[in-house]
N, C-alpha and C positions, 0 to 999 in steps of 0.2 A: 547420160553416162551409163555403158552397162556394168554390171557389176558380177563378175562369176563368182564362180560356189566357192572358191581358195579365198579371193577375198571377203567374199559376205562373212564366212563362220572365223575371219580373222579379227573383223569388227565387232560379229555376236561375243567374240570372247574377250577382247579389249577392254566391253562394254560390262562383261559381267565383272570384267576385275577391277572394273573402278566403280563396279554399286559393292563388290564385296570389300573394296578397303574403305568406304564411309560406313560399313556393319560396325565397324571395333572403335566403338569411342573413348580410347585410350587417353589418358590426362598426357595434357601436353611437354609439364614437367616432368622433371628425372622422380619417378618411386621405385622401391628398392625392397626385393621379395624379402620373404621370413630368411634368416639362417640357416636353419635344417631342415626344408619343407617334407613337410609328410605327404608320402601318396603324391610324389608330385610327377606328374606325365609331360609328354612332349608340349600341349598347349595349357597345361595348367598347371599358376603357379598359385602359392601363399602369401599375403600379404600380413605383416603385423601392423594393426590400428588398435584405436581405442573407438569403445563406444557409451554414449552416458546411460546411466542408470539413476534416474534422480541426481542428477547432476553432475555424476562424477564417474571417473572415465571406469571401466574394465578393458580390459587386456583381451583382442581379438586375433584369430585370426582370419582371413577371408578369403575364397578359393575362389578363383579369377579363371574362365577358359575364355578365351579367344577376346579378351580385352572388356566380358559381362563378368562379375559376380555373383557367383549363384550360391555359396553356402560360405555360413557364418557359423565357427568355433571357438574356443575359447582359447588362448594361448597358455602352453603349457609354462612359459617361464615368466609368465609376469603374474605377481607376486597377488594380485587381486584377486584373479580368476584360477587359476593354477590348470588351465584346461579344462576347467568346465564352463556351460554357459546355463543360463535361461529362456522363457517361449521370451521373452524380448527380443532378446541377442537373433533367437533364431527367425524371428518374425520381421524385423526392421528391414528385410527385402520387398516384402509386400510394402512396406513404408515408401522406398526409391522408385518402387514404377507404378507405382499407385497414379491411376491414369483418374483419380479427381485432384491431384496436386496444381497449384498455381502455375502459367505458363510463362505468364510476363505481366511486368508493374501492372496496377489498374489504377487510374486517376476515378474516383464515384462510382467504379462498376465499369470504367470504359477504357482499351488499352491505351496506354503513357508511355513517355522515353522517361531512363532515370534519369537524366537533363533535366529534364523539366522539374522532376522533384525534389533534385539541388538547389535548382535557382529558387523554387519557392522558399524553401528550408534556409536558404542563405538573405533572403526575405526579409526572414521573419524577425533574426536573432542576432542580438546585440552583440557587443564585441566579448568574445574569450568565453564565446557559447552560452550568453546570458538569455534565460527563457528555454532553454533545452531543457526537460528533463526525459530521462530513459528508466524505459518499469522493465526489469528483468527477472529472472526466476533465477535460482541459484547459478550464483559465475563461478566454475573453478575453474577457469581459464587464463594464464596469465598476459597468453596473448593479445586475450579480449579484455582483459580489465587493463592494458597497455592500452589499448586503441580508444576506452573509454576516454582514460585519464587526457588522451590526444586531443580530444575536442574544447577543451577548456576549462579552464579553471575554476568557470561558472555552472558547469553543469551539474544537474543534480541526478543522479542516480540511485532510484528504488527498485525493492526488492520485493516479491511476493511469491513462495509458495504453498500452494494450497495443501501441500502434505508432508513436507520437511520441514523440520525446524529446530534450530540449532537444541546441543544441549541446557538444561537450566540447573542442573548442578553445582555451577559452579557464577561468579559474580560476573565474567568475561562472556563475552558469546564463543563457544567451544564443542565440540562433541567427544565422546566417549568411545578409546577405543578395546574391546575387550581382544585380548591376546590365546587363544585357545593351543595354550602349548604342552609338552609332558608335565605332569604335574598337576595340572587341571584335574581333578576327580569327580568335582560336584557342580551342576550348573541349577542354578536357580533362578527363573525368570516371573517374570513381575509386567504382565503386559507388554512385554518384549517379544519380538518374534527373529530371533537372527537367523533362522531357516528360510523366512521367508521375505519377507516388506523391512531388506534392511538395505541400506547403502554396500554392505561389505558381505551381503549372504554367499555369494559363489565361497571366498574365501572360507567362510567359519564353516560352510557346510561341508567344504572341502575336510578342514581339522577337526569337526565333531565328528565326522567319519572314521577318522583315523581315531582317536581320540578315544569313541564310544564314552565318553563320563555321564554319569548319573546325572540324567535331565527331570528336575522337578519346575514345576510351571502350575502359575496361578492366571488365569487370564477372566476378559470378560467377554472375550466374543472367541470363535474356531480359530487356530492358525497354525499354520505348517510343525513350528515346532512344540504348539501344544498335542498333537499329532504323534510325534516322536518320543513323550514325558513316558518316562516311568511310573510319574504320580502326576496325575493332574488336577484341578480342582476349578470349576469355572465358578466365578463369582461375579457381580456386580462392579462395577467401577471404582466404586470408593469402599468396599469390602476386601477387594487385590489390592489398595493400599494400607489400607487398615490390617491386613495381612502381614507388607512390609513392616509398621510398626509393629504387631505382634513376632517379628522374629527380631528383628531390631535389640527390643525389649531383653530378648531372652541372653543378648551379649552384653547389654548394661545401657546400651546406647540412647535408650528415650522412656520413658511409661509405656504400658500394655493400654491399649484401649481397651475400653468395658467392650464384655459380649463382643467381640470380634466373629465373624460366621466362618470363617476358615477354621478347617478339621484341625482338632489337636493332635489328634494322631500325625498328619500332614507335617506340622510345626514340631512334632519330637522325632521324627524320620528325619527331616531337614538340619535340626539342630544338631544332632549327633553327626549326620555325614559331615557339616560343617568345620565343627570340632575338631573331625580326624585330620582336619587341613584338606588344601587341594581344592577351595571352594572357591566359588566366584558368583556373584550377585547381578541380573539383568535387570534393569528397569529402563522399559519404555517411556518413548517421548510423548505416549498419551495421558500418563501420569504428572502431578502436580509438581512444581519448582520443589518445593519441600519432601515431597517423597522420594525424588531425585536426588536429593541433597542425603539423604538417610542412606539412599542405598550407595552412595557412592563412601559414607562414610563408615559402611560397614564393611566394604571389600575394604577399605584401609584396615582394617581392624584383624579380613584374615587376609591380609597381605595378597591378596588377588591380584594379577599383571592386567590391570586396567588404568589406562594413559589416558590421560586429558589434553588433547589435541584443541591448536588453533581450528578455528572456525576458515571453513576456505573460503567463503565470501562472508565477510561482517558488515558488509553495508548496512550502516544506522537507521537508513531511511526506510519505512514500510507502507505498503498501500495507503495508509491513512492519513501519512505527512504528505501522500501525492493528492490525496483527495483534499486536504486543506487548501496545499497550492491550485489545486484548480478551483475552489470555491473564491479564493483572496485574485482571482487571474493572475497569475503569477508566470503561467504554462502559456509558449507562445507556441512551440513545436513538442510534441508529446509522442515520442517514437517507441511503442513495445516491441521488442525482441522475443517473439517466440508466444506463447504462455495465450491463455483465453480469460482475462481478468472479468469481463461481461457475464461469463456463463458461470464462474466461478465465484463472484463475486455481484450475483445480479442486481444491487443498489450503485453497482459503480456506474452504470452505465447512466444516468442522471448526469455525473459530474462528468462524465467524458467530453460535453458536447459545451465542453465550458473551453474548452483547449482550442488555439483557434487553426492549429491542424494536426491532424493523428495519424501515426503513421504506423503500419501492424507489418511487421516480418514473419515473415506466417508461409510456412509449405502447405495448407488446406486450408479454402476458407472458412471463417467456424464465425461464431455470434460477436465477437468481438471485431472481425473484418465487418462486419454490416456496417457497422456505425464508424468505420474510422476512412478519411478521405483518403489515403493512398494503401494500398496492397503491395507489398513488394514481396515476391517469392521468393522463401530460403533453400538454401541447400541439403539436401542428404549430407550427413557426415561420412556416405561412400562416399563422395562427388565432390570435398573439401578441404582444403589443408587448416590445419589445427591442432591445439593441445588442450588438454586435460590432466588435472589431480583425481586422482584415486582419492578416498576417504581418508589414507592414510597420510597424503601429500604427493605420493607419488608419480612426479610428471611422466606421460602418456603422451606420442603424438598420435594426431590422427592423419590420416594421409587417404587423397584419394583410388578409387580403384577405376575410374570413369570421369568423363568430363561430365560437366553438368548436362542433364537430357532439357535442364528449359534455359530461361532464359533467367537464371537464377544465382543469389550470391548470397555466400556463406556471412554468418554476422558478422566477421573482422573485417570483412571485404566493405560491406556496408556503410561501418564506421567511420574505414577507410576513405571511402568515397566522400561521407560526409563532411571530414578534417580536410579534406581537398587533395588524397593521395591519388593518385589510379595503378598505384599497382595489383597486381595478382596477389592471390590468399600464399601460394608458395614461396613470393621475393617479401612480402608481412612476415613470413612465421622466419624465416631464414633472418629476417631482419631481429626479431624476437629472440631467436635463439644463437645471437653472435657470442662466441666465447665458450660454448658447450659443445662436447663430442655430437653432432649433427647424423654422419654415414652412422655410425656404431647405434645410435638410438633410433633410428630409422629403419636401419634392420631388425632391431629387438624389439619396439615399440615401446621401448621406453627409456626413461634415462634413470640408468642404476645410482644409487644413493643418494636419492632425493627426496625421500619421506620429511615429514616436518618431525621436527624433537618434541618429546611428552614437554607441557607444561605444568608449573605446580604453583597454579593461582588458588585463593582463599576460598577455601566454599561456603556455599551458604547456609544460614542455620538453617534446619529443616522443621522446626516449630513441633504445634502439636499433632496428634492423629487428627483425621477430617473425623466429622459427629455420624453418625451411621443415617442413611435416609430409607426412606420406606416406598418413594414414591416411582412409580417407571418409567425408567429413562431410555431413550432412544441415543444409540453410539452411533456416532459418522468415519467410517471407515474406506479408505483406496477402494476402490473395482480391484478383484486379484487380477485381472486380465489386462483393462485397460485402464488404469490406475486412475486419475483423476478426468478420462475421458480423451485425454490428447490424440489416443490412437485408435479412438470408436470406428473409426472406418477402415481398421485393420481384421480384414474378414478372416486372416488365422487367427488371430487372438480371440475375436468374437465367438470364433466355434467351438474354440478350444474348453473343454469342460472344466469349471470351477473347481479346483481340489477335492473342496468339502459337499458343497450342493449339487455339483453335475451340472450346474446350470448352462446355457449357453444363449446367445442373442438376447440380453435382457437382463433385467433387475429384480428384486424383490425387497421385500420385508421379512426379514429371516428372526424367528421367534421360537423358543423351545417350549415342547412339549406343558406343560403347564400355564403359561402364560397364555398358549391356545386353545386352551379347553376354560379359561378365565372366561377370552375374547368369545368364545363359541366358532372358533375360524377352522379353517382347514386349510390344505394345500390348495390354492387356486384361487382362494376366497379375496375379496375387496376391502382393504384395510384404510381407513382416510387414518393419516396422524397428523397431529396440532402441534404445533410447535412455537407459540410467543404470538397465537395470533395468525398462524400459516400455515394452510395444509397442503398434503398431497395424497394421493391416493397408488398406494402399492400391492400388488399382488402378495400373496401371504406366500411365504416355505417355511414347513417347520424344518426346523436344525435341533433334533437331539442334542447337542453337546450345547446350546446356547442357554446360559443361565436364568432361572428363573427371572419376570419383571425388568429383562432389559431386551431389547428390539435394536438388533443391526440394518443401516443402509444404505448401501456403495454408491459412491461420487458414477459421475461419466457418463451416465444417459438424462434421458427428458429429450422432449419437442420433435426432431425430425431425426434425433439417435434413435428413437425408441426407447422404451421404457418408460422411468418414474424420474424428476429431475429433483434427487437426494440435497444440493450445495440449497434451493433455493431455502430447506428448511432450517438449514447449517446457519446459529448465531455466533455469525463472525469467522475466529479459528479454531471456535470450540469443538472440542472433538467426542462432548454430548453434551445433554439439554432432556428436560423434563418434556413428558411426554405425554398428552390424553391421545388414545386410540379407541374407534371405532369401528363395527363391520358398515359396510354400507353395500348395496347390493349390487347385483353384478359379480362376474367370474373371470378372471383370467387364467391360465394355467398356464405356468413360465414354462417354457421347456429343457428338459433334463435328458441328459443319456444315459442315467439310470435309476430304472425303478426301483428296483431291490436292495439293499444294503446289509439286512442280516444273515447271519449264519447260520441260527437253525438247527443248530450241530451238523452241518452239511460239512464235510474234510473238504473245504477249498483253501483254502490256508489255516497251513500248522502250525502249533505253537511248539513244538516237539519233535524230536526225531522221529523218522519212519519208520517202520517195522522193518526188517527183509525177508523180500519174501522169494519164494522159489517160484521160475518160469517154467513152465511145460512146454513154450515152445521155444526157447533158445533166441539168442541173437541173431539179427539176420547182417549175414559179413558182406562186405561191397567191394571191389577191387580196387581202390582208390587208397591211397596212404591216408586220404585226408577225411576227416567226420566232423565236422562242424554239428559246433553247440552254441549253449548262452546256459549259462547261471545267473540267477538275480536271487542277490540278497535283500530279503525287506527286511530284515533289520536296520539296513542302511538305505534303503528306499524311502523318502519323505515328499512324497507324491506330487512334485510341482510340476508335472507334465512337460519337462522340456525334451525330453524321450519320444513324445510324441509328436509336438512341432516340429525334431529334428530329423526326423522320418517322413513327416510329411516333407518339409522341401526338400531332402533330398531323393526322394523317391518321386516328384513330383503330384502328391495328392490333391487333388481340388479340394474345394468347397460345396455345400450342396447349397447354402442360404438357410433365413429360417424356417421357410414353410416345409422345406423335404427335411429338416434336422427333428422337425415333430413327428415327423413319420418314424424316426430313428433309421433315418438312411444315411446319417452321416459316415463318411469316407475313412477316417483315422483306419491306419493297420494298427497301431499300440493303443490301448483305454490302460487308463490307472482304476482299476476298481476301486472303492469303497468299501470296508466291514466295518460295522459298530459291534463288538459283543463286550458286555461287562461294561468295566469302566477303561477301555482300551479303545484304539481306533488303528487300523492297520490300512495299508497303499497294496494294492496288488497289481504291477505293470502284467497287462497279458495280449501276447501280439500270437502268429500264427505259431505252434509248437512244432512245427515241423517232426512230425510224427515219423517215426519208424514202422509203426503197424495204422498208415494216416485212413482213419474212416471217408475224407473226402474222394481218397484214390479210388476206393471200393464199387464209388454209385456214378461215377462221370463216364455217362454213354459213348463220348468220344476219345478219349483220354487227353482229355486236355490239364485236368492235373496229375502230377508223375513224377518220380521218384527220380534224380539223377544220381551218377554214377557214387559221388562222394554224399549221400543221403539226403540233400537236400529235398524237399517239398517244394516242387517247382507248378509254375503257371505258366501256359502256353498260350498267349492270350488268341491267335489268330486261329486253334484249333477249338474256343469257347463257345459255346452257342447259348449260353443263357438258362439252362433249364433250372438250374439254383440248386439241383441237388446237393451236391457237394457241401453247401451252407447248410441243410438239410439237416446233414448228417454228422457235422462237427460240433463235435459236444464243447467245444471252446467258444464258437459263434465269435469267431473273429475275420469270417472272410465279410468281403465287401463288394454289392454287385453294382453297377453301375445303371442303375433304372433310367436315366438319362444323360446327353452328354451333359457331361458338372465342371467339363476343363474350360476353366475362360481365358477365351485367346489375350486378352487384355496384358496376362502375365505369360506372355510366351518367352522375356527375358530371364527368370531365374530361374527357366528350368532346367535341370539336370540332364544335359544334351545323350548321360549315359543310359537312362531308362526311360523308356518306351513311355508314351500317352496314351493311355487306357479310354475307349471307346464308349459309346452305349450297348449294354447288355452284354457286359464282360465281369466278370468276375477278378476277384485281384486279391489281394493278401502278401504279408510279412516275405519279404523273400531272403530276410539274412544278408540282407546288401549284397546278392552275389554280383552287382559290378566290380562292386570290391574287393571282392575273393579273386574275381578273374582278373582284373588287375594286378594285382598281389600274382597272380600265377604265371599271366605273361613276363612281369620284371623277373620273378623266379628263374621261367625256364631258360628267360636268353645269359641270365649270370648262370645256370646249371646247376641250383642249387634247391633245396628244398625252403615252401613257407614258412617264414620265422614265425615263432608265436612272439603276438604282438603288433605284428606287419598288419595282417585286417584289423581293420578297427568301425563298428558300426557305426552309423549315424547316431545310432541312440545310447551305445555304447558312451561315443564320443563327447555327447552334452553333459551326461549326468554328472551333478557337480557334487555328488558325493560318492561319487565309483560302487553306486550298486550293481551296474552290468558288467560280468566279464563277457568274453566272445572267444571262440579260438577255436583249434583244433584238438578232437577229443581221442583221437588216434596217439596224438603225442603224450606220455604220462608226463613230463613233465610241462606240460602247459597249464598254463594260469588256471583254465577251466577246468583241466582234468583233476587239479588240486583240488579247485574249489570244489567239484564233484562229489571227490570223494568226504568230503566235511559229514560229520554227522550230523548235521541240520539239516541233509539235501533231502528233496521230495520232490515228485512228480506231479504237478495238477490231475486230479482225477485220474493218477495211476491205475486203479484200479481196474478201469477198462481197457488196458493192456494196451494204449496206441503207442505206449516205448517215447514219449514226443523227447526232441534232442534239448530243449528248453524246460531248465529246472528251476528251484527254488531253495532260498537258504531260510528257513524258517524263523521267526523272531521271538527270542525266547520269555515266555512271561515276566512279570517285570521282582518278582523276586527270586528268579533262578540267578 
């Protein structure tokens, strides 16, 4: 048959429209965009979900073009997040297409139908699910604790998290919710960190923001909000409680412990702000049941708006009533949901093999799939329908933005299957949610007035102060990045620099200044520590701010993560334990992305207003209505880098791995610097300043960097040729060259189809999202109207969950930035060398101004 030219290119195109409509794998049920989508274009819409955070949901939303989702925000109206998010939030796309994720069941290592792992499972277990039990990590899912209850009345369900755990305050299993509202004045924390490693931080960081109240903080190891204190004080473990009973004391509430090592001065600052009212008391869940109990009874005392919430999963049962069951065979079918109890738990793995089948729901395989007989792939919570509670109770759906890409099912679906239903996770949660506004909470992402009510159960006595020790303890602490490890193969997290140590791809043994000059250690050096009989051996960083004779060490590496494997020293759920340390020989040197941290009296951040000073050479004016800026306040800046994850995905930035991050060739356009001076610790975000008088324009032989009309510091990449001047010459040292391709095809689905993919031997840097501007311009010009301030909104802008970044146009005086501008705290980085840059600073003023 012959085929002319009319018809062949009628076939070639037939052909290409039925590979381009298997591209969009759109969920097959009805989901339904945000209400008021921001930025939202012809193929891209917003979706409201939820996403967990330790268990429980925050408030998303997710930018979908052509049926992928490429960028994750925070939703401005749910009451969790308030529009901002964290590197989680912003990193969980590398989670979805992460191409080492499970594809389909394995029966031993070798692919299965799920048939086959019903029938066995149906095998096994007696009538009303006798012999089932399920090890979970926290549920606040009501849908899933449904679907539990559905298997039988005989099933036993445990609980294990390696890094939550309810509050102990009070006699009920509960946690504590603190309310940061007007009135609030004084914030006092006790090994507490609600900036950073909390269930609810988006929210409070959002209200301390607003807020500003006097932060005094006693801790034992660095954290976000010891970072932000006006008065800090690091102590030892049972000295920050011994602290709480010295202030305690000072209101009647208990005896002063003798010799307490916390500053009096500390404790007459505290007591007085107190007194004026307006105060509120934090103590952490790494504190004892009785210190707990003190500090909750002394926010009764100043009437501080702290609620004592139901616990959102109280299941009685914990790993250890599962390990009895499986010592007594008790366990016929033993199915984990999620979680890596083997790695976390390395004595479990003994009794696992006592179960006579395991079953691991697992999106990667990790140490706890080795040993267990069936693999079953879970789903992305992009790729799932579902709900969640927020901390506070409030129900969250989650909804998918894509069909599942393997061959994978969400844990209700699971469940499902295993109580003998087959429907979809969609006709489950619809089933769950009979009787509730459905559309209305589906668009909002969440269902309005559904918090749980404060309770007001009896608390507990809090006894006397602990007896002071002398001896060095070693504290077991979250990975700030990849928190107890679950997301080790998440290479944005991985790279992403540590808040306080810079550190990235790796672990250490983080120890202060004294304690290594004890050891005879340095940065780099080989530390074994002992712990009950079991060592391991960690690379040494010193950490200024880490108090004498205690030694911190992050869960989530060891064996083929890299690094030092922290849980194996961990006894039990204690979160420290006595410690012998030795150097033993040998070097590693963990890698950091920055070397320098002091000041020096170098003016890179002020604590004061600027001087003004007169220009000799005048502004240079552009023809454009519009001038784009950024202000950032560090005052309100508390450095958890989600500024800079949310710049890398949406700008598209690679990874380089560990070996070129030593070279310090990592990729970020935004670093949060580092300053230690005095007894203070400041965060400095610093991306490209798009200069006015830009030194890089000056030396680029081609001109491939260039000034556009409305002042932007633009990059031209196809006119680049590499020679680096340009970096050369920027006294900011925030450009980034491209030494080799560092794009991995692997993630070709989240990337931002609006900005280009940067090459080998290209130069790159901050561009001020001008997709975004010009988006913003095109909707502008076809309505005729000029850009709103407010309408651009950065990437980085956009995440920070305490609104240190504004963005706008500096052209308009009345624009957010122009205001903020004009503030007398503003300042120029290294103004001095006249580059004019369009990116300022609000300075943070000392802590008794």
């Amino acid at each position: 048959m012959e085929t002319s030219r009319r018809s062949f290119l009628q076939m070639l195109s037939a052909g290409s429209l039925a590979i381009m409509a298997g591209c969009s794998a759109r969920p097959s049920s009805e989901i339904l965009p945000y209400v008021v989508a921001p930025e939202a274009g012809t193929e891209r819409q917003f979706f409201a979900t939820a996403l967990p955070y330790l268990g429980m949901a925050r408030g998303m939303l997710v930018e979908s073009v052509a049926g992928r989702p490429i960028k994750v925000d925070g939703n401005p109206a749910h009451p969790g997040s308030f529009g901002g998010s964290d590197i989680y939030a912003q990193s969980c796309l590398f989670d979805l297409y992460d191409e080492k994720r499970l594809r389909a069941p394995l029966r031993s290592g070798r692919p299965a139908s799920l048939r086959q792992l019903l029938q066995e499972v149906k095998g096994l277990l007696g009538p009303e699910g006798r012999g089932l039990h399920v090890l979970t990590r926290t549920v606040a899912s009501p849908a899933l604790e449904s679907a539990l209850k559905g298997l039988g009345p005989a099933l036993r369900r445990h609980r294990y998290d390696p890094i939550l755990s309810h509050s102990s305050a009070c006699q009920q299993p509960s946690h504590l919710r603190y309310r940061l509202q007007p009135g609030v004045e004084t914030l006092v924390a006790f090994d507490q960190d609600p900036l950073g490693l909390h269930p609810e931080h988006l929210r409070l960081a959002r209200q301390w923001s607003t807020l500003r109240p006097r932060l005094h903080v006693l801790e034992s190891a660095p954290s976000l909000t010891g970072g932000r204190a006006h008065y800090r004080q690091g102590l030892a473990p049972v000295e920050v409680e011994r602290g709480l009973w010295a202030l305690a004391a000072r209101f009647g509430l208990c005896a002063a412990p003798a010799e307490a090592r916390v500053e009096g001065a500390w404790l007459d600052r505290v007591e007085a702000e107190l007194k004026r009212g307006g105060g509120m008391i934090l103590a952490g869940e790494t504190l004892s049941p009785g210190a707990q109990a003190l500090a909750l009874r002394l926010n009764r005392r100043l009437e501080a708006p702290v609620d004592v919430l139901p616990a959102l999963d109280s299941t009685p049962h914990g790993l250890a009533e599962l390990e009895k069951a499986l010592q007594a065979g008790e366990v016929k079918v033993l199915l984990i949901l999620e979680g890596n109890p083997v790695y976390e738990r390395p004595h479990f793995a003994s009794n696992l093999a006592r179960a006579e089948l395991v079953v691991h729901h697992t999106r990667v395989a990790n140490e706890t799939t080795q040993l267990c007989h069936w693999a079953v792939p879970a789903s992305h919570e992009l790729e799932s329908w579902g709900d969640l509670r927020a901390f506070d109770g409030l129900l969250s759906l989650v909804q998918p933005l894509i069909q599942p890409l393997h061959q994978s099912l969400s844990g209700l679906e699971l469940l499902s299957r295993l109580g003998g239903e087959e429907r979809d996770g969609y006709a489950l949660l619809r089933a769950a949610w009979k009787g509730r506004p459905w559309e209305e909470s589906l668009r909002r992402g969440f269902l309005a007035d559904s918090p749980n009510r404060p309770l007001d159960w009896p608390e507990r006595e809090p006894g006397t102060a602990p007896p002071a020790v002398a001896e060095s303890v070693l504290l077991f602490r979250p990975e700030p990045n990849i928190l107890d490890g679950q997301t080790v193969g998440n290479a944005w997290l991985q790279e992403c620099p540590r808040p306080f140590s810079k550190l990235v791809w790796g672990n250490a043994v983080h120890l202060g200044p004294a304690t290594a000059a004890r050891l005879r250690v340095e940065n780099g050096d080989l530390l074994e520590l002992n712990v009950g009989g079991h060592s391991r051996t960690f690379p040494v960083w010193l950490e200024p701010w880490q108090p004498e004779e205690t030694m911190v060490v992050h869960f989530g590496y060891g064996g083929e993560r890299g690094g030092t494997d922290a849980f194996g020293l961990r006894p039990g759920d204690d979160w420290q334990a006595p410690v012998e340390a030795r150097k033993v020989p040998g070097r590693a040197l963990p890698i950091t992305t920055q070397q320098h941290r002091q000041l020096d009296d170098r003016p890179i951040l002020q604590t004061e207003p600027a001087p003004v000073e007169v220009d000799l050479y005048g502004e240079k004016s552009y023809s454009s209505s519009e001038a784009w800026g950024m202000v950032i306040d560090l005052e309100a800046c508390i450095g958890c880098n989600a500024c800079t994850l949310a710049c890398q995905v949406e700008n598209n930035i690679p990874t380089v791995g560990p070996e070129e991050a030593a070279r310090g060739r990592n990729m970020h356009w935004i670093r949060v610097d580092r300053y230690d001076h005095e007894a203070r610790l400041d965060f400095q975000p610093v991306a490209c300043q798009h200069c006015e008088n830009a030194p890089c324009e000056k030396v680029c032989p081609v001109g491939a960097t260039m000034h556009s009309h409305d002042g932007l510091n633009q990059m031209v990449y196809n006119r680049c040729v590499g020679t680096r001047y340009c970096a050369n010459n920027c006294p900011y040292k925030v450009r980034k060259f491209n030494f080799f391709g560092y794009s991995n095809e692997n993630l070709e689905n989240p990337r931002n189809p609006e900005v280009t993919v940067r090459d080998r031997g290209v130069m790159e840097k901050c561009t001020y999202c001008v997709q975004k501007i010009s988006a913003a311009r095109i909707t502008a010009d076809k309505e005729n109207r000029s850009i709103a301030d407010g309408e651009v909104i950065t990437a980085c802008q956009a995440a920070c969950p305490s609104e240190a970044i504004v963005f706008g146009n500096l052209a308009d005086p009345q624009s957010r930035v122009a205001k903020a501008r004009s503030d007398r705290r503003n300042f120029a980085l290294l103004g001095e060398l006249n580059t004019k840059p369009r990116t300022t600073y609000l300075s943070r003023p000392e802590a008794g101004s």
